[in-house]
N, C-alpha and C positions, 0 to 999 in steps of 0.2 A: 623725813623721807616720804611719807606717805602724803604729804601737800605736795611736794617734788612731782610723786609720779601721778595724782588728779591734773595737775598743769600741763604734764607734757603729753598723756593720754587725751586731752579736751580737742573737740572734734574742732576745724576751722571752718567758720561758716562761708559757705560758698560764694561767691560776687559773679556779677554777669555784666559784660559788657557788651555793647550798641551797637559800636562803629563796625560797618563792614557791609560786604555783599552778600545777598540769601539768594536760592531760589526753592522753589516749593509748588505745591498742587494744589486745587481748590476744589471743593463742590457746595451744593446749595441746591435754591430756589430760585425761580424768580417769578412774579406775580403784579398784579394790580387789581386790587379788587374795589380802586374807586372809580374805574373807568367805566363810563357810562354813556359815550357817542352812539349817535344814530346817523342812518343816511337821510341828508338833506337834496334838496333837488332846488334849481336853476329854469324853470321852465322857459323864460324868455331871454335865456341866455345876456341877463346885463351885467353877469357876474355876482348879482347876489343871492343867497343862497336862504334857504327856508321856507320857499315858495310851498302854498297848500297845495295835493291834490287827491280831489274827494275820494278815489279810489282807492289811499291809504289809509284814510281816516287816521286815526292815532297806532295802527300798529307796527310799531319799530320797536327796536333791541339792538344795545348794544354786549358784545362778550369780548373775556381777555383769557383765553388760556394759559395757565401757569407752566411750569416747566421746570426740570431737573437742568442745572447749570455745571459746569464740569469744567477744569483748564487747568494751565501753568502760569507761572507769576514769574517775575524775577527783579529786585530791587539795588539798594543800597542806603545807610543808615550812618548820620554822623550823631554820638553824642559831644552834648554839653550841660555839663554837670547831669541834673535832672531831666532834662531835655533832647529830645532823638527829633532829628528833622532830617529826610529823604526824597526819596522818588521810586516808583515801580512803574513796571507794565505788567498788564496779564494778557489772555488769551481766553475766552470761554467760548464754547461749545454749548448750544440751548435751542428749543425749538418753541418760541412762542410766538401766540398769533392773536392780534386784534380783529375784530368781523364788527361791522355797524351795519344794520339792516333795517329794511323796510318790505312790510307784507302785504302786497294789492288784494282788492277781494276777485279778482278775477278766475282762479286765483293763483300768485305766481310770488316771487321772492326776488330780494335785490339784495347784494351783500359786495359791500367792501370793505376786502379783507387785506391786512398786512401782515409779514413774517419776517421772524427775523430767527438765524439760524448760527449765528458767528456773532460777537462782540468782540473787542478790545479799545482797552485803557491806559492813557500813560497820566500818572497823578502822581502829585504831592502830596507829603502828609507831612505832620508834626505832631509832637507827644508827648508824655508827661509821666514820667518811670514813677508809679504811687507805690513800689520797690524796686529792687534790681529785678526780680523774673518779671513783673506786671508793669505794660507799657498801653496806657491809654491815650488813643489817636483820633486827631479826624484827618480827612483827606476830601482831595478834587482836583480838576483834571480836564481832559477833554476826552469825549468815547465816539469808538465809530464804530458804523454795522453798516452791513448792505440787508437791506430792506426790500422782499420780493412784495409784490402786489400783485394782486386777480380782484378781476370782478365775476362774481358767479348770479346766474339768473337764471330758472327755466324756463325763460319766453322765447319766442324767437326775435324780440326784437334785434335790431344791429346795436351791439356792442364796441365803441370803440374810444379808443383812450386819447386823451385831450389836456395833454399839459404835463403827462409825465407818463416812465415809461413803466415797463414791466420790472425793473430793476432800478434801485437806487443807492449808491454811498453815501451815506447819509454821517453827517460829523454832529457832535454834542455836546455835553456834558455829562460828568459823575461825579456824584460827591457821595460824603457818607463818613463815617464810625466804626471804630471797633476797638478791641480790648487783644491783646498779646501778650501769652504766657511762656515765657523761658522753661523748656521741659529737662532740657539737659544745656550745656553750653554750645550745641550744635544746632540742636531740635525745641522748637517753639510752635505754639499753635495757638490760632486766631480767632477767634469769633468778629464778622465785621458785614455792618448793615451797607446797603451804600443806593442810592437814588440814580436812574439813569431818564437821560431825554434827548433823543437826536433830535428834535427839532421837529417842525410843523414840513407834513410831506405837500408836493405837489402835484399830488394825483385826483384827473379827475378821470371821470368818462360820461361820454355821450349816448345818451339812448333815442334812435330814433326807428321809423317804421309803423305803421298802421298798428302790430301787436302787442305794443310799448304801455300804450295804457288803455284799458278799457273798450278794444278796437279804434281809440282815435288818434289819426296822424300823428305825429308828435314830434319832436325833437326834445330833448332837455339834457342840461347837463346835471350832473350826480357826485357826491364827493359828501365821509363824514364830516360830523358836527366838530368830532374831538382832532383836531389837524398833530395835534404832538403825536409822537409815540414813545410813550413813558412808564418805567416800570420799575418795580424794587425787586433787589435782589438780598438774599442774606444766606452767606456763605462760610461755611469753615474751611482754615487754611493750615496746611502744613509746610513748616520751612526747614530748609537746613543752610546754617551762617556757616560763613566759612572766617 
């Protein structure tokens, strides 16, 4: 009797299945901290870019501000056997900015700067359940942002833009990684690294006028070294499967 009731008392281990549709919230980071463009110049406008001029000598910087990233996601997930292969989209909210500058000794500042304030992604992934709760994935896709641009200087030279505008939709990619943990059979949460890059921008601008450089005439055109605008993000996620 007493084998009887350890057998019918023995807990049933729990199982998790894949298949279905979630949606869920995200937050994170996003950052680049190997971004290292500077502002290059065009002086005889033949289109190529790198031209010296002695009034900068060597001092340029490039910066990438990082940023708190924040959104909704919503997917769907088929297993087989071991294997989960899907699709999602998200949504994030983030304020990051690339600046590529150059410092005349006159002395005065040149910076073009790009932002990006909104992302989404629609990607693939596939996976590999190393148990029922733990589902490790990679994924990629295609990402879009609208990408503001300014150029900031305090000269008076004439500032004016040449091949692109003050606004861009800008289309890419994103890939990337992560690990998923079944918390209850509704609720799971993610840790997932992921690479983004819309692509090399089309912005230049023109600086012309007597003030431009060093009191001499000038015309030239301006545009950084680094043309991508590319950055990592690494985000926790929360889902609920239905």
């Amino acid at each position: 009797m007493a084998k009887l009731e350890t057998m019918v008392s023995a807990p049933v281990e729990e199982t998790f299945g894949w298949t279905g549709f979630y949606i869920g919230v995200q937050a994170g980071v996003a950052f680049n901290p190997d971004d290292d463009g500077v502002l290059t110049f065009d002086t005889d406008l033949d289109g190529s870019y790198g031209d010296r001029i002695g009034a900068f000598g060597d001092n340029f910087e490039g910066n990438f501000d990082e940023s708190a990233s924040f959104g909704v996601h919503v997917g769907y997930d088929y297993q087989i056997d071991r294997f989960v292969l899907g699709f999602l989209l998200d949504i994030n909210k983030l304020d990051i900015s690339q600046e590529q500058s150059g410092f005349s000794s006159t002395p005065a500042f040149y910076t073009e700067q790009r932002e990006l304030d909104f992302l989404a992604t629609g990607r693939l992934r596939a996976g590999y359940l190393i148990t029922d709760r733990f589902l490790a994935y990679v994924t990629g896709g295609i990402a879009y942002g609208d990408v503001d641009y300014n150029y900031l200087t305090d000269t008076p030279a004439t500032v004016r833009s040449r091949g692109g505008s003050s606004g861009s939709d800008d289309l890419g990619y994103a890939v990337g990684a992560g690990l998923e943990a079944r918390i209850t059979q509704s609720i799971s949460m993610t840790v997932e690294y992921r690479y983004t890059d819309l692509g090399e921008g089309d912005f230049v601008t023109n600086l012309s006028g007597p003030a431009a450089f060093s009191g001499r005439a000038a015309s030239t055109d301006s545009r950084g070294s680094d043309r991508d605008f590319d950055f990592h993000t690494v985000q926790v996620k929360l889902s609920y499967r239905f």
